[in-house]
Structures are given as structure tokens and as C-alpha cells.
C-alpha positions as CSV (number, residue, x, y, z in Angstrom):
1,X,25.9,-25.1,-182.2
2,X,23.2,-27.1,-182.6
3,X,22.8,-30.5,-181.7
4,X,21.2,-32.6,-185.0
5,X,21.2,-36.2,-183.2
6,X,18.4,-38.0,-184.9
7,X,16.2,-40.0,-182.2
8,X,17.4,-43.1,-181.7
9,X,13.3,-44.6,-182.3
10,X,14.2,-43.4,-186.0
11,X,17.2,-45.6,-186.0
12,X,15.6,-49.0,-185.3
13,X,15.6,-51.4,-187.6
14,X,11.7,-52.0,-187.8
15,X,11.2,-48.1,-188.2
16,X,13.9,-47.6,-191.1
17,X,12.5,-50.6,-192.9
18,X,8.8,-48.9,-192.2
19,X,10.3,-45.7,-193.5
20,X,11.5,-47.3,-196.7
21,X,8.1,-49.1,-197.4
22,X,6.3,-46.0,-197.0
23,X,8.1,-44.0,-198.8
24,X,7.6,-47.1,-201.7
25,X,4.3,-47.2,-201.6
26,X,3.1,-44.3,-200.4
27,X,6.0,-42.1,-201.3
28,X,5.9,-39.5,-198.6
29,X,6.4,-40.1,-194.7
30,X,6.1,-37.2,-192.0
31,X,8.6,-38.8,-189.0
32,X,7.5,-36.9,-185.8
33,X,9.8,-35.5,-182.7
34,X,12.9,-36.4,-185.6
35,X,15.7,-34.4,-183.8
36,X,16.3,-36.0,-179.9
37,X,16.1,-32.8,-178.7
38,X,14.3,-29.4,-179.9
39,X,16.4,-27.2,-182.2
40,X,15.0,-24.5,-179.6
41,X,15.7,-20.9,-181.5
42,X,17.8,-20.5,-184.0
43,X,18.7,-17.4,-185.4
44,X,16.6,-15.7,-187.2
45,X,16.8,-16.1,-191.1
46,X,18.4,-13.5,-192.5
47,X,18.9,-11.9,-196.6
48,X,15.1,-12.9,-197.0
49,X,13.1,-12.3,-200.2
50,X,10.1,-11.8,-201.1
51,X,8.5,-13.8,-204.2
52,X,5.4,-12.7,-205.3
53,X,4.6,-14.3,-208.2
54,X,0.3,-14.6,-208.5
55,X,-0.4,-17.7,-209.8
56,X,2.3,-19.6,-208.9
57,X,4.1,-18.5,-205.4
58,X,3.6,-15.5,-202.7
59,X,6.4,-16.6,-200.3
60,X,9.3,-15.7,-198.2
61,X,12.6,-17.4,-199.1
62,X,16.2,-17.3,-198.3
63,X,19.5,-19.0,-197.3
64,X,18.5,-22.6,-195.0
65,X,19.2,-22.0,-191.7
66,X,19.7,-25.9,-191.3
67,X,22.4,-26.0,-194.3
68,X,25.0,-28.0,-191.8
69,X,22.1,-30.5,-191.1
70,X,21.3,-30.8,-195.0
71,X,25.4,-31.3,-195.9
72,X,26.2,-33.7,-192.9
73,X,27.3,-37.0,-192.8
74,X,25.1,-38.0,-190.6
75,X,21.4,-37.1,-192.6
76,X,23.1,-38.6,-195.8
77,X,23.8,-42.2,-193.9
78,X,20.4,-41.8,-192.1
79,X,18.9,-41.1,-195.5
80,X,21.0,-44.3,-197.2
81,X,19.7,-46.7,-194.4
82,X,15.8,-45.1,-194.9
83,X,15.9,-45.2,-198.6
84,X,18.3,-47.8,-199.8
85,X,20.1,-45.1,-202.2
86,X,22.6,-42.8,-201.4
87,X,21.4,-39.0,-202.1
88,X,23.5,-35.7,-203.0
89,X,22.2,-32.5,-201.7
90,X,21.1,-30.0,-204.6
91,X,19.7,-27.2,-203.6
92,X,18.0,-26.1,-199.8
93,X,16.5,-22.7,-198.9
94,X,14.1,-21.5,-195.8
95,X,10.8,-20.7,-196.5
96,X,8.2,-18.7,-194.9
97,X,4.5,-18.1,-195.7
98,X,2.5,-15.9,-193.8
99,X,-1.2,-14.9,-193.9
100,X,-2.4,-14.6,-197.8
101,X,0.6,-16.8,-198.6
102,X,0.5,-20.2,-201.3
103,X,2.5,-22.2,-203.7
104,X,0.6,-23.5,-206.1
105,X,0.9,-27.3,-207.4
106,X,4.2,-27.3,-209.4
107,X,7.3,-29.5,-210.6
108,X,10.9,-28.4,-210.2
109,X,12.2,-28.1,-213.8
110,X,14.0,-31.6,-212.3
111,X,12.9,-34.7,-214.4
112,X,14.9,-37.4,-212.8
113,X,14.1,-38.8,-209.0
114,X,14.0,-36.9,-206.4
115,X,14.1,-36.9,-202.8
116,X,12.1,-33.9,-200.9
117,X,12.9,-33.3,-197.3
118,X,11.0,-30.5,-195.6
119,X,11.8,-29.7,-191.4
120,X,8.9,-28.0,-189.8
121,X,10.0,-24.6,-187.7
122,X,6.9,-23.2,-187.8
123,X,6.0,-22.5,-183.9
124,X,2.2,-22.8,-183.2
125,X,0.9,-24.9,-186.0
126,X,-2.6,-23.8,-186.8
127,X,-4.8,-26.9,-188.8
128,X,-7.8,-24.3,-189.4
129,X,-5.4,-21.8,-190.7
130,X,-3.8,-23.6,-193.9
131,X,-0.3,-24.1,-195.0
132,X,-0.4,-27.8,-195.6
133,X,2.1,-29.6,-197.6
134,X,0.0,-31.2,-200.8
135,X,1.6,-33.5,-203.1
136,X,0.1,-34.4,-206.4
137,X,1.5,-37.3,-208.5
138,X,1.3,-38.5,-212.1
139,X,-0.8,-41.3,-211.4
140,X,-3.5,-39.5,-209.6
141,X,-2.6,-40.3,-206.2
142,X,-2.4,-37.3,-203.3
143,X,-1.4,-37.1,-200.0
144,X,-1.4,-34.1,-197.5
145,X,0.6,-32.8,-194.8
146,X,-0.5,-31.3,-191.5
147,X,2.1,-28.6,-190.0
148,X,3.8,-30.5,-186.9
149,X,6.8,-29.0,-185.4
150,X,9.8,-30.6,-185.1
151,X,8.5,-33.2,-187.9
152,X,10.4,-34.2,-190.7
153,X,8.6,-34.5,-194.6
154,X,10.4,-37.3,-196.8
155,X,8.5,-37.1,-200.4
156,X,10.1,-39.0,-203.5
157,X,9.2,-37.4,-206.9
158,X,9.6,-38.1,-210.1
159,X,9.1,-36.5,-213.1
160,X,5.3,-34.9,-213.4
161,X,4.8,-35.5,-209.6
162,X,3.6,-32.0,-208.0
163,X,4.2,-30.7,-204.3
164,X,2.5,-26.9,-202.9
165,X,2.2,-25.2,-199.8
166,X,-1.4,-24.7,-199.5
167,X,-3.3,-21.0,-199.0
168,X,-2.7,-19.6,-195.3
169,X,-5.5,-18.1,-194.6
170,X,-5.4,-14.2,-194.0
171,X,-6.9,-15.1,-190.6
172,X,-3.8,-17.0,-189.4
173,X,-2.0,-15.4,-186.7
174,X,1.6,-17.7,-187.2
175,X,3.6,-17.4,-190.2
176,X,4.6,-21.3,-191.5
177,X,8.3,-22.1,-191.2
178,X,10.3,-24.3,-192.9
179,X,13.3,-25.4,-193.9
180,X,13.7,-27.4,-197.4
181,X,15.8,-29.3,-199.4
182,X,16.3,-31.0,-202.5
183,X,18.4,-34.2,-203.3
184,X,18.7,-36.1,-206.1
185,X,19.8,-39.8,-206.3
186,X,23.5,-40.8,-206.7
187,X,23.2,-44.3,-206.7
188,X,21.5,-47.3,-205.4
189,X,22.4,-49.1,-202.6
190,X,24.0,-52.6,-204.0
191,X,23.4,-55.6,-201.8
């Protein structure tokens, strides 16, 4: 089994309230070293597919390997305290892109809010090499994402804001691992 305790630097007070103003103005926050301890090696994703379609994907996807983590109890009062709203899990999937693999800029057919979270597997993270996270939003603003492992993404989108995986280059020796999933807002937190 493993162990998903969140560390407890991520549970201070100061740090969720930093989490929450990020994620307001800035509207994604990468949280470093999330998990107290490594997940170490999981098993290895299984039923995978590929998705080649030029011009919008060419990608590796299948079942999350973290789906316990993405239903618990735990992420969903983490995410409550960080966010001020209380979230319901929609969809989550594993992704992999490898050398020549992208996503390009693109919406989920999702209008409303949304929370992204993405949990970096990938093993030797290679900056040169591509696979940044790039979010594009609908007033102009963007903000990238360097591969760290063990870090978790937080982006909140709306409707006409974008998110990719950008081009691994065909020089790239690692494959970019991830785990991702999508919630959407049940309601606000009342004071």
C-alpha cells in the first residue's frame, strides 16, 4: 500500500493560506516534495493506449495509478483547506509522453471551474529535453511548469483557459510521467 501522508510543511497555516493566494492570483502552484515520503515504485501502468492524434495529442494514456489518492478523504480536505471550496473528482488517467510526444494548447469541453491537479512520476526529469506543463488563459496570461518529481501541479481553469504538455524532444532519453486529474467545484466554503 502506499503511504499518501501529505508533508506536514504543506499543512501549516501560512503555506495553505500561500497556496490559496497563489492559486488566486496566479492560478497555478507547483508544491514540491508533496508526499512525506517517496511513492518509491509503483506498479507499472497497465491497459495503456496510445493517442496519436497530429495536431492535437501523441500520448500514452490509461487507468491512474494514484486513483486511491485522487478519491481519498484526505486530498479532498487538503484541497478544501488550500482552496476554500470543496471539489468532486471527475475524471483522472496516467499519462506518459515519450521522445516526439506533445499535447497541444487545448480546453476540456468543461466550461465551468475547474481544478487541475497533475503528480509528477516522471523519474529523471530532463529541462533541456521538453515536456513542460504550459497553461494558457483567456486573459493573456501564461505560466509554465518544469518537470520535478514528487511535485504536485494545482491549476484552476475556467472556461477558454488552455493547459499542454509541451514537445519532448526526440533526443530525450526519459519518458514524462504523470498522474492527472480533474475536479470540478461542489461548493464554496461558507464562513
Amino acid at each position: 500500500m502506499v503511504d499518501f501522508t501529505i508533508t506536514s510543511a504543506w499543512y501549516d497555516s501560512a503555506a495553505l493560506a500561500a497556496v490559496n493566494e497563489q492559486l488566486t492570483q496566479e492560478r497555478v502552484v507547483q508544491l514540491s516534495s508533496f508526499f512525506i515520503e517517496p511513492l518509491g515504485q509503483l506498479p507499472p501502468a497497465k491497459h495503456l493506449k496510445r493517442e496519436e492524434r497530429p495536431g492535437f495529442a501523441v500520448r500514452t494514456t490509461g487507468p491512474a495509478l494514484l486513483t486511491e489518492l485522487w478519491h481519498s478523504l484526505l486530498l479532498a480536505d487538503w484541497l478544501a483547506q488550500a482552496t476554500a471550496a470543496h471539489w468532486e473528482l471527475r475524471s483522472c488517467r496516467h499519462e506518459c509522453y515519450g521522445p516526439g510526444d506533445y499535447s497541444l494548447l487545448h480546453d476540456s469541453e468543461v466550461g465551468e471551474q475547474r481544478l487541475l491537479l497533475m503528480y509528477d512520476l516522471t523519474e529523471q526529469p530532463q529541462a533541456l529535453n521538453g515536456g513542460h506543463n504550459i497553461f494558457s488563459f483567456a486573459d493573456g496570461m501564461q505560466t509554465t511548469c518544469n518537470r520535478e518529481t514528487g511535485a504536485l501541479v494545482l491549476a484552476l481553469l475556467a472556461a477558454g483557459d488552455l493547459e499542454c504538455m509541451r514537445y519532448v524532444s526526440k533526443l530525450s532519453s526519459g519518458t514524462v510521467r504523470l498522474e492527472h486529474a480533474q475536479f470540478r467545484q461542489s461548493q464554496p466554503i461558507t464562513q
